[in-house]
Backbone atoms as SQL, in Angstrom:
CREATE TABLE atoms (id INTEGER PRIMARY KEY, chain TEXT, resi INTEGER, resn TEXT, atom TEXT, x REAL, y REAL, z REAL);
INSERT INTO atoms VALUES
  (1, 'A', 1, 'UNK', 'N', 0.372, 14.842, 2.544),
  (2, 'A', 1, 'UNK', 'CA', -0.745, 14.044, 2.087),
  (3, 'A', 1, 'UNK', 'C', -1.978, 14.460, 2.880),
  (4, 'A', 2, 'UNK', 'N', -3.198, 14.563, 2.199),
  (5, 'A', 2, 'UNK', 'CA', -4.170, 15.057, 2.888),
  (6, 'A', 2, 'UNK', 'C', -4.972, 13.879, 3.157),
  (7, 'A', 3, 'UNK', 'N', -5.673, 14.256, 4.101),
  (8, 'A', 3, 'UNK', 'CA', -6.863, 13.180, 5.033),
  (9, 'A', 3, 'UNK', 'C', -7.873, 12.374, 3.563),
  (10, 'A', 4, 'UNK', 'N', -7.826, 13.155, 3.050),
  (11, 'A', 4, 'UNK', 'CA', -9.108, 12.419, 2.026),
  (12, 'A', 4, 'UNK', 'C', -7.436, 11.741, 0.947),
  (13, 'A', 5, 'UNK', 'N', -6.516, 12.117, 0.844),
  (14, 'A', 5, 'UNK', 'CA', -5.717, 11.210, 0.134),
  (15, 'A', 5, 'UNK', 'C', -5.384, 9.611, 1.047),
  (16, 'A', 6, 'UNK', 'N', -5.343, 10.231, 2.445),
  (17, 'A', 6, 'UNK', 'CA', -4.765, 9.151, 3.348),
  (18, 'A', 6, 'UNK', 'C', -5.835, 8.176, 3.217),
  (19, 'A', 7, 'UNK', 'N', -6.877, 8.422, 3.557),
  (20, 'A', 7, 'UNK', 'CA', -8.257, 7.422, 3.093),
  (21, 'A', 7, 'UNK', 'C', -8.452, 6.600, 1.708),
  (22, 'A', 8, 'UNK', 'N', -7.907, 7.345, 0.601),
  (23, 'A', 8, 'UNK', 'CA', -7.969, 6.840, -0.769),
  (24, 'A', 8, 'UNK', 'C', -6.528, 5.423, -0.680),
  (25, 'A', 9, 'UNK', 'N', -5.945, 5.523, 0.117),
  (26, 'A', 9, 'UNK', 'CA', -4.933, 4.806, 0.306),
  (27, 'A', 9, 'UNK', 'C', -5.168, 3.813, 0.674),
  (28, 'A', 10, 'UNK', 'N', -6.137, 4.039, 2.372),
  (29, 'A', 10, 'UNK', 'CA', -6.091, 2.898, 3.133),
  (30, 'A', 10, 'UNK', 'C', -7.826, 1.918, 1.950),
  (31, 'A', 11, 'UNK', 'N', -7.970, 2.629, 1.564),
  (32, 'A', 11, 'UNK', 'CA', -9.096, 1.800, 0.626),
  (33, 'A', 11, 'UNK', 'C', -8.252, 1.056, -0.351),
  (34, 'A', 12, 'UNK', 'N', -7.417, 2.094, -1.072),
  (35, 'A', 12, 'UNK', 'CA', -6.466, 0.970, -2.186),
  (36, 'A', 12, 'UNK', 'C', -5.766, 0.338, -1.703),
  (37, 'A', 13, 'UNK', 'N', -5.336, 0.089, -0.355),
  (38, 'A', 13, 'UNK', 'CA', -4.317, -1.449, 0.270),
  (39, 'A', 13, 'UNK', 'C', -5.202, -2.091, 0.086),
  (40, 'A', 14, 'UNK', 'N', -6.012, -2.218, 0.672),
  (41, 'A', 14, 'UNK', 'CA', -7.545, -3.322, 0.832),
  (42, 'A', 14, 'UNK', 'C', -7.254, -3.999, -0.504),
  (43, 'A', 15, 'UNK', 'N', -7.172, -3.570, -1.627),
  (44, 'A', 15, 'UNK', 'CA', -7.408, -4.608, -2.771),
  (45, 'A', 15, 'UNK', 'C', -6.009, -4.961, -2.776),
  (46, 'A', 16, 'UNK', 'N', -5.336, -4.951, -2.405),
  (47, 'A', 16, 'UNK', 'CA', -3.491, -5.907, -2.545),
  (48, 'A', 16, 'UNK', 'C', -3.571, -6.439, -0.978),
  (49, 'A', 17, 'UNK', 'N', -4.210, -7.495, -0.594),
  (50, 'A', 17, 'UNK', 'CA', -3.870, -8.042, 0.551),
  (51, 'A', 17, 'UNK', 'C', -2.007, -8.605, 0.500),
  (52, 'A', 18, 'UNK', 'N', -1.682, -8.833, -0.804),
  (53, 'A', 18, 'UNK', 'CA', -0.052, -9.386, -0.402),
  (54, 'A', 18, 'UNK', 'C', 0.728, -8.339, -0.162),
  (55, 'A', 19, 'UNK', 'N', 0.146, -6.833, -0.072),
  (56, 'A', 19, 'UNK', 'CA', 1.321, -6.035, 0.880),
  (57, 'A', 19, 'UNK', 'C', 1.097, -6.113, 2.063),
  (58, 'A', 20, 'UNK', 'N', -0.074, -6.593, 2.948),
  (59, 'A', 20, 'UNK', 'CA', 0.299, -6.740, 4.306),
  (60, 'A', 20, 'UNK', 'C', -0.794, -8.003, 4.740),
  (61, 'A', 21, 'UNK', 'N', -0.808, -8.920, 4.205),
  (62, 'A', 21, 'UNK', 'CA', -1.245, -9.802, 4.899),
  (63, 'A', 21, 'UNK', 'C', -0.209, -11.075, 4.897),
  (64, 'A', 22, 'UNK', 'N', 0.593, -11.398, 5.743),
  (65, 'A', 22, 'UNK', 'CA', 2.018, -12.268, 5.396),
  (66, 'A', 22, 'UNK', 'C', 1.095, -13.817, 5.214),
  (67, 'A', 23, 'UNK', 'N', -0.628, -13.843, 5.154),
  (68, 'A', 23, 'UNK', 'CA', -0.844, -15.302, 5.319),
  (69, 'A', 23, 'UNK', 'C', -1.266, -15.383, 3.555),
  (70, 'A', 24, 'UNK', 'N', -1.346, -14.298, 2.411),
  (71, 'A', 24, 'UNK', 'CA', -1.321, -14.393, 1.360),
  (72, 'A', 24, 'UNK', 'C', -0.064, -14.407, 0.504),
  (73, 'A', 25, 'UNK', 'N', -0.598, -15.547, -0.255),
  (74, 'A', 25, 'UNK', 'CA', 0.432, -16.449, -0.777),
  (75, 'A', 25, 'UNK', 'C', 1.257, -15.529, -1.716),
  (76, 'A', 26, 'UNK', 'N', 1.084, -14.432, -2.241),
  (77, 'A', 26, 'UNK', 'CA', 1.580, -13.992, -2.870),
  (78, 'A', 26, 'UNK', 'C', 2.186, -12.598, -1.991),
  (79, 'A', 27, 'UNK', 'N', 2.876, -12.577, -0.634),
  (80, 'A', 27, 'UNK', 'CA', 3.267, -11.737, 0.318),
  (81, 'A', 27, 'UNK', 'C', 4.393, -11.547, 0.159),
  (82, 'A', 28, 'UNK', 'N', 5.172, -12.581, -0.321),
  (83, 'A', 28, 'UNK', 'CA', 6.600, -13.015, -0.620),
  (84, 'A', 28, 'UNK', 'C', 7.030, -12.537, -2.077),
  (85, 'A', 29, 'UNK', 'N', 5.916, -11.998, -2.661),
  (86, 'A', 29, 'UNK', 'CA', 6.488, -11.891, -4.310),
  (87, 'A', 29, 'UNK', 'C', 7.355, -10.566, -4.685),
  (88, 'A', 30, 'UNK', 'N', 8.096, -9.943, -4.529),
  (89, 'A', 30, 'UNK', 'CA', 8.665, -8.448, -4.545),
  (90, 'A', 30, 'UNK', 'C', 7.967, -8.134, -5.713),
  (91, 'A', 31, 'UNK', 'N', 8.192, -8.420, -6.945),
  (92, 'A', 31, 'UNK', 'CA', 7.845, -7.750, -8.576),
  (93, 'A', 31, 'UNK', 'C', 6.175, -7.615, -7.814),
  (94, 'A', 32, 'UNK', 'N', 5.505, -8.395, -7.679),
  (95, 'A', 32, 'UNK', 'CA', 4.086, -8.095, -7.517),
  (96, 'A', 32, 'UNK', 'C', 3.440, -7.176, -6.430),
  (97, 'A', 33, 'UNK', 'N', 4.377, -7.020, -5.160),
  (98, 'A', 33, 'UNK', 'CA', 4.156, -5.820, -4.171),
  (99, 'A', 33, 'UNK', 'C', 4.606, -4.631, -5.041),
  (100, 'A', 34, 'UNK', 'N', 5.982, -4.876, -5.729),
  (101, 'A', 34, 'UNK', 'CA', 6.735, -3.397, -6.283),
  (102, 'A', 34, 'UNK', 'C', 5.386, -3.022, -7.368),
  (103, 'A', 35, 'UNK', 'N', 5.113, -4.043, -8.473),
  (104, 'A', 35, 'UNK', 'CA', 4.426, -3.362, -9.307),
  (105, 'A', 35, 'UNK', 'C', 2.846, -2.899, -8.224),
  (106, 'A', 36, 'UNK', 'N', 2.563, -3.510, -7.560),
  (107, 'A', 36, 'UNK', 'CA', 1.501, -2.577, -6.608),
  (108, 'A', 36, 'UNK', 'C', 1.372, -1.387, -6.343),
  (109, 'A', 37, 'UNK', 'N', 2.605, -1.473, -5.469),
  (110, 'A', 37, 'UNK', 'CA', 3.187, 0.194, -5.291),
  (111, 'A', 37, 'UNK', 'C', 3.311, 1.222, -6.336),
  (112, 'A', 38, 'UNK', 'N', 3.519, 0.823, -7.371),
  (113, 'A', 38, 'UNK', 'CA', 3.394, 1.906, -8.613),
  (114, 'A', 38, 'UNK', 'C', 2.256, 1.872, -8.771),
  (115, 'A', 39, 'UNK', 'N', 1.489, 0.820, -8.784),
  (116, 'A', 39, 'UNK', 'CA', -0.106, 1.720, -9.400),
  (117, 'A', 39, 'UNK', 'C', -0.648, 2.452, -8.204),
  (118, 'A', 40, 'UNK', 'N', -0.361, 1.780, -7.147),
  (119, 'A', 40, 'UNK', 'CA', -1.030, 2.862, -5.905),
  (120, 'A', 40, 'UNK', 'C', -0.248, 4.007, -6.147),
  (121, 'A', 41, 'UNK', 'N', 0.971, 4.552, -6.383),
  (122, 'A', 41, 'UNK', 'CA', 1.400, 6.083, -6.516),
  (123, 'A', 41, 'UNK', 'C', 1.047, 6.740, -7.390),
  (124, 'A', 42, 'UNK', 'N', 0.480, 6.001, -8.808),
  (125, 'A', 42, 'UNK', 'CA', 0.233, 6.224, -9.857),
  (126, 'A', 42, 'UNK', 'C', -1.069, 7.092, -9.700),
  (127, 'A', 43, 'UNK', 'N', -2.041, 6.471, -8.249),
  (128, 'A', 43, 'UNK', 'CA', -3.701, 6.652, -8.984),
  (129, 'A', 43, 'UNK', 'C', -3.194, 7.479, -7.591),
  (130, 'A', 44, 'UNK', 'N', -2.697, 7.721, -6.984),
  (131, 'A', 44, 'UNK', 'CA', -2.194, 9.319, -5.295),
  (132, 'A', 44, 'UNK', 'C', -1.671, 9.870, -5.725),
  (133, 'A', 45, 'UNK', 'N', -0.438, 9.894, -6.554),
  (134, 'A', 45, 'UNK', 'CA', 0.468, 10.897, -7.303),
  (135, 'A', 45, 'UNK', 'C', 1.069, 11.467, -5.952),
  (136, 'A', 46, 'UNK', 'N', 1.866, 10.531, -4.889),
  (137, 'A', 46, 'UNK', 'CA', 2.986, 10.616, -4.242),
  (138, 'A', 46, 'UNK', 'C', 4.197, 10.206, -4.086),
  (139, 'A', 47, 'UNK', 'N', 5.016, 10.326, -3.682),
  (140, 'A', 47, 'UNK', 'CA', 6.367, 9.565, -3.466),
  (141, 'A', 47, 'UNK', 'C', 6.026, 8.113, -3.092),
  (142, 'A', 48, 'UNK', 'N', 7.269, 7.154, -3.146),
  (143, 'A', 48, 'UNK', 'CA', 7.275, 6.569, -2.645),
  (144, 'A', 48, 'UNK', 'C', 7.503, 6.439, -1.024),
  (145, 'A', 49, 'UNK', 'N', 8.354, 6.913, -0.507),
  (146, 'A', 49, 'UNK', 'CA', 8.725, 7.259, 0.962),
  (147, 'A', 49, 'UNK', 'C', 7.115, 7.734, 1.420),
  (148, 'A', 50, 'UNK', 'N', 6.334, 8.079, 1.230),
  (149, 'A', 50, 'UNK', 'CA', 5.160, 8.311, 1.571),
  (150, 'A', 50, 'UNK', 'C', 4.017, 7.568, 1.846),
  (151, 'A', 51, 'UNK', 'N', 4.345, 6.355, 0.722),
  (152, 'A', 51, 'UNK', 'CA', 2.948, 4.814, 0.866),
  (153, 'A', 51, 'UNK', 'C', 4.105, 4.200, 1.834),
  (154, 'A', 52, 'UNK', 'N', 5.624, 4.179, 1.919),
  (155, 'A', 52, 'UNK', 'CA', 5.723, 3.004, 2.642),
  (156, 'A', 52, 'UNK', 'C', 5.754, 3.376, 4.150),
  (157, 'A', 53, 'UNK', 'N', 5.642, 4.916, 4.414),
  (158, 'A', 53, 'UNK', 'CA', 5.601, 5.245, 5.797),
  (159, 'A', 53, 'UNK', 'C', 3.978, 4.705, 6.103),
  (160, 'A', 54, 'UNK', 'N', 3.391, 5.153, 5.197),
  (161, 'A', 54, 'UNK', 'CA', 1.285, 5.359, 5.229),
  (162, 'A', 54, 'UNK', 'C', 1.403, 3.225, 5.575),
  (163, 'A', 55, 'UNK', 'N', 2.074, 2.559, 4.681),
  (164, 'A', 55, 'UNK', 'CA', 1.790, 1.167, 5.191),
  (165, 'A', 55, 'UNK', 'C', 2.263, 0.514, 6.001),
  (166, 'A', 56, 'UNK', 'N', 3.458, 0.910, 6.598),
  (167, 'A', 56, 'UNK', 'CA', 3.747, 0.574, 8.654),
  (168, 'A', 56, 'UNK', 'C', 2.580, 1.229, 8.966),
  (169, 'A', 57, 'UNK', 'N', 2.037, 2.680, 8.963),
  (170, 'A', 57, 'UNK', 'CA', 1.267, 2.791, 9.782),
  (171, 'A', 57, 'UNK', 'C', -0.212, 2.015, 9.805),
  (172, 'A', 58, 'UNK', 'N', -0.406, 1.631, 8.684),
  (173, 'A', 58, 'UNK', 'CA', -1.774, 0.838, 8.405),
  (174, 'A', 58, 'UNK', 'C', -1.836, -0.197, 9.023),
  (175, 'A', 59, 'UNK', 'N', -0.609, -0.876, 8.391),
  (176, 'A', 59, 'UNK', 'CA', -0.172, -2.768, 8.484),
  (177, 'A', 59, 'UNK', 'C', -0.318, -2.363, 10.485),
  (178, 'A', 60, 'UNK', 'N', 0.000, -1.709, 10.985),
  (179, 'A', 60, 'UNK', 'CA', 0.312, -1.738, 12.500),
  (180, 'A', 60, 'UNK', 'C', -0.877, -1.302, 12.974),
  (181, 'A', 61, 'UNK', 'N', -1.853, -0.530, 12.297),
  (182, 'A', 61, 'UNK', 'CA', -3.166, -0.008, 13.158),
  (183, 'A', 61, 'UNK', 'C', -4.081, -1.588, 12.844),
  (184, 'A', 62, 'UNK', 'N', -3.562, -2.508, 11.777),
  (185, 'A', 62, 'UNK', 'CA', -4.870, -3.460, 11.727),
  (186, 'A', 62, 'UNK', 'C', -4.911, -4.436, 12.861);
């Protein structure tokens, strides 16, 4: 993944606070994180194993 993909990433978490903010109410929803995760791979065109390594590292740098 390149630096300008890794950036396009940490901009598209920003709009799904329920993948890492555990105080949004919808943090707990699996179907609504899972369908997240597909549109974020959808609009990066990476693996999965790739956003969920990129979001420990995010969720842990905030």
């Amino acid at each position: 993944m390149t630096s300008i993909e890794e950036e396009r990433l940490l901009i598209d978490l920003k709009g799904y606070p329920h993948l890492y903010d555990k105080e949004c109410k919808d943090f707990r929803d699996v179907v609504k994180r899972n369908n997240s995760w597909k549109k974020i791979e959808q609009i990066l065109h990476a693996t999965d194993i790739e956003y969920i390594f990129k979001y420990f590292v995010y969720r842990h740098c905030m």
